[in-house]
C-alpha positions in Angstrom: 10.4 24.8 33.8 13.1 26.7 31.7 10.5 26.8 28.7 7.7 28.3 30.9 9.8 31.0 32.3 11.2 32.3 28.8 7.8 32.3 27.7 6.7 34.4 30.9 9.4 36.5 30.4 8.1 37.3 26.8 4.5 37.7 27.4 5.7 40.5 30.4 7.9 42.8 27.5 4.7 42.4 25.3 2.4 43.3 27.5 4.5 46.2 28.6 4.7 47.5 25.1 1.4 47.2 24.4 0.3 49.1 27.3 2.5 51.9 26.8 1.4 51.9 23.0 -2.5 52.2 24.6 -2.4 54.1 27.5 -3.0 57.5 25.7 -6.3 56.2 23.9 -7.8 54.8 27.1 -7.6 57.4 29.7 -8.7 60.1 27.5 -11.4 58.2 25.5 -14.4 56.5 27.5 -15.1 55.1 24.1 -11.8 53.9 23.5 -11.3 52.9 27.2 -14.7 50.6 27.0 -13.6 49.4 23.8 -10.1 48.3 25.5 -11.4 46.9 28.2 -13.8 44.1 26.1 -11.1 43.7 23.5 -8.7 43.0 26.5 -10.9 40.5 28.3 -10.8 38.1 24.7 -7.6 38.4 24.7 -6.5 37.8 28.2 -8.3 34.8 27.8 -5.5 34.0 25.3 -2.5 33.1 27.8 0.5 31.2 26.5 -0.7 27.7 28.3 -4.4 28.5 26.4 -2.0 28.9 23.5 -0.2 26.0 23.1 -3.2 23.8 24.5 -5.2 25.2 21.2 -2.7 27.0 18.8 -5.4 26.5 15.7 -8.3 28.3 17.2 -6.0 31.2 18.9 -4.7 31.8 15.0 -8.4 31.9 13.6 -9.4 34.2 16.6 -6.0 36.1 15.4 -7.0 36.2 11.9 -10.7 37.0 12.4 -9.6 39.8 14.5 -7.7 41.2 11.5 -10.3 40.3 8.9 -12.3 43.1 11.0 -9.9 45.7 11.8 -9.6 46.0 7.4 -12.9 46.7 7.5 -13.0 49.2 10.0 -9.7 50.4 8.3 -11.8 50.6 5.0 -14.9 52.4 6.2 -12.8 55.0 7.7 -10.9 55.8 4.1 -14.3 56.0 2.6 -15.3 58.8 5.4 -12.1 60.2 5.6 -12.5 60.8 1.9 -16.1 61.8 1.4 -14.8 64.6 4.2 -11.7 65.7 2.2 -13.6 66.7 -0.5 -16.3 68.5 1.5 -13.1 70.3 3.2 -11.7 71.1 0.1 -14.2 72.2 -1.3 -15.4 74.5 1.3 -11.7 76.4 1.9 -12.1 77.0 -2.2 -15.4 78.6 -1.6 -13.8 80.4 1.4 -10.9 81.7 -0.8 -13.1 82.8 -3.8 -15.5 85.1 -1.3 -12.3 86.4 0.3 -11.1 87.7 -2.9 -14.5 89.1 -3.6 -14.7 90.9 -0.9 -11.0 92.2 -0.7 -11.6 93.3 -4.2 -14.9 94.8 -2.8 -13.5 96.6 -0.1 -10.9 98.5 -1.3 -13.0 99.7 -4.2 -15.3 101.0 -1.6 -12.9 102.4 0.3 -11.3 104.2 -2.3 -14.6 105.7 -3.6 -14.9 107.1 0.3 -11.6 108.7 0.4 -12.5 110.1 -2.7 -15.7 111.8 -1.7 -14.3 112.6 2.3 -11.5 114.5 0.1 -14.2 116.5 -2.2 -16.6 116.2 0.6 -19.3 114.7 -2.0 -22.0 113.1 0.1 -23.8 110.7 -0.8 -21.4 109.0 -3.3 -22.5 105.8 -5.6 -20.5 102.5 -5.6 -21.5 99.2 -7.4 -25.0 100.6 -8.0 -26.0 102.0 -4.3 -26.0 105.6 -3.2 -24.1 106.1 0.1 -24.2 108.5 2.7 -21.2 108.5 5.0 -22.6 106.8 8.1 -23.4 104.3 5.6 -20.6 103.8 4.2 -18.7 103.4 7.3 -21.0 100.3 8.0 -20.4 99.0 4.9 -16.9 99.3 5.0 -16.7 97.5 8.4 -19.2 94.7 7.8 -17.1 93.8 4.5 -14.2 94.3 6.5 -15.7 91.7 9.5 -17.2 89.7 6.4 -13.8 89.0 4.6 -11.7 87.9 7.7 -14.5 85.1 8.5 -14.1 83.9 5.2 -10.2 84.3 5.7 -10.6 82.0 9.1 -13.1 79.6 7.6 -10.2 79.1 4.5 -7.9 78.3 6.9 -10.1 76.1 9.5 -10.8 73.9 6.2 -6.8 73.4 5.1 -6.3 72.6 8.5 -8.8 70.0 8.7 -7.7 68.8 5.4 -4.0 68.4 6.6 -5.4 66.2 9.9 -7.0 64.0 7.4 -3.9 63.2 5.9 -2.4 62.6 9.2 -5.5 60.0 9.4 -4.8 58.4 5.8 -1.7 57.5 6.5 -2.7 56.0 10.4 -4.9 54.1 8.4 -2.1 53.0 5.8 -0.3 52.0 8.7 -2.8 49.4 10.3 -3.4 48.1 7.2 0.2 47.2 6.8 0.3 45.8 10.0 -2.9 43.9 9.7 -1.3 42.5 6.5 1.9 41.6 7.8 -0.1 39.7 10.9 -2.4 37.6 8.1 0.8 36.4 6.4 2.6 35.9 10.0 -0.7 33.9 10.8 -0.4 31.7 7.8 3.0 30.8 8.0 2.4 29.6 11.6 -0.3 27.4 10.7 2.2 25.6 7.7 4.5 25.5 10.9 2.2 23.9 13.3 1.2 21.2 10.8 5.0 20.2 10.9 6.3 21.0 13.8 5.0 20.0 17.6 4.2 23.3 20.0 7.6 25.0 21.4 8.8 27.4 23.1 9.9 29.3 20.5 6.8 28.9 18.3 4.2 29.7 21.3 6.6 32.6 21.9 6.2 33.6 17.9 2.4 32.8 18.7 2.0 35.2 21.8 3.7 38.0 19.4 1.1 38.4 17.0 -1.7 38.0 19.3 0.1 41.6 20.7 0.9 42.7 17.3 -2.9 41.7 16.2 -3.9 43.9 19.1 -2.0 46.9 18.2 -3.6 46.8 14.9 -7.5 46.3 16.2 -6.1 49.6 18.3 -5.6 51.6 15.2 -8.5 50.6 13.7 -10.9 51.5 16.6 -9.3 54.5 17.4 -11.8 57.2 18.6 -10.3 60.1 16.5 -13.3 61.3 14.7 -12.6 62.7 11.4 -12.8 66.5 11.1 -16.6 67.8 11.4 -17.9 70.0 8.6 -20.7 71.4 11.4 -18.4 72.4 13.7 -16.2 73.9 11.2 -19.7 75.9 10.5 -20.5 76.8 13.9 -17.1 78.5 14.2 -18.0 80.6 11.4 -21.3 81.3 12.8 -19.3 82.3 15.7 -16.9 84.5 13.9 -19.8 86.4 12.2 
């Protein structure tokens, strides 16, 4: 009776941490909160007396479970990659137009002071004859042009720095699912020795939550950043 209760009282403080680890994803994800709810019906199915009745198929569920969160781990470095460069290599292209067109503009500008001054209309810059209305438009359409550019730079670093803030999510499931494959192999060399216990179904019911955790991280719904919308905020902006 003693055994069943400590084991209760474990399964309750893993369950409680679990949820408050998941509550975020699930009520502000319908993807995440479908994908909860199936993963949680597998493993509720996994109680401690289902546990120690069949301690070798709850590790291989374990273990399989972790087997697949790597390669949803994986897959998302090789997006999260392929998008970093894309990112990068749009905020460069951002940058090198921004210092086009600040060059540009104050060229422009100066050659309009200088005529407003001698009152020299039209006036030539870069190979076109301007009158003044003209110039005014130019002026302000490089003017509009270059701060685009200026946000698009910066929507791209920005992106760039979430994607880090994704690598290393990523880094840490794959720790964990690591740490949760070795866990699950030393409880297999401990089964083959020792008769189910307390202690061991309560080291059991631990990386069935830990395993969990890590499937969490894997399936989380945090899209990586999206080089379309990045471009339909610059649409916008222009």
């Amino acid at each position: 009776m003693s055994q069943q209760s400590g084991v209760a009282k474990v399964v309750v403080v893993v369950l409680v941490l679990l949820v408050a680890a998941l509550a975020v994803y699930y009520f502000t994800s319908d993807v995440g909160r479908t994908r909860i709810t199936e993963a949680g019906k597998q493993y509720a199915q996994w109680t401690p007396e289902n546990i120690a009745k069949d301690p070798e198929n709850y590790l291989s569920f374990c273990e399989q479970e972790c087997n697949a969160a790597l390669l949803k781990l994986k897959a998302s470095e090789i997006e999260i990659a392929q998008n970093r460069g894309s990112l990068e290599s749009m905020a460069a292209a951002a940058k090198n137009k921004v210092a086009a067109g600040a060059k540009g503009l104050t060229e422009l500008k100066a050659a309009y002071k200088q005529a407003e001054t001698e009152a020299k209309f039209p006036f030539s810059w870069n190979g076109k004859s301007y009158a003044q209305d003209a110039a005014k438009r130019d002026i302000v359409s490089l003017f509009r042009q270059v701060e685009a550019q200026k946000s698009v730079a910066a929507k791209a670093e920005a992106g760039v720095q979430r994607l880090d803030g994704q690598v290393a999510r990523i880094q840490e499931g794959r720790a964990k699912a690591q740490e949760q494959l070795q866990e699950i192999a030393t409880s297999r060399s401990l089964l083959k020795v020792n008769k189910i216990t307390e202690d061991l179904t309560r080291r059991l019911t631990s990386i069935g939550a830990a395993v969990q955790s890590t499937v969490g991280i894997a399936t989380d719904s945090s899209a990586p950043v999206s080089l379309d919308q990045l471009a339909a905020q610059q649409a916008t902006v222009v």
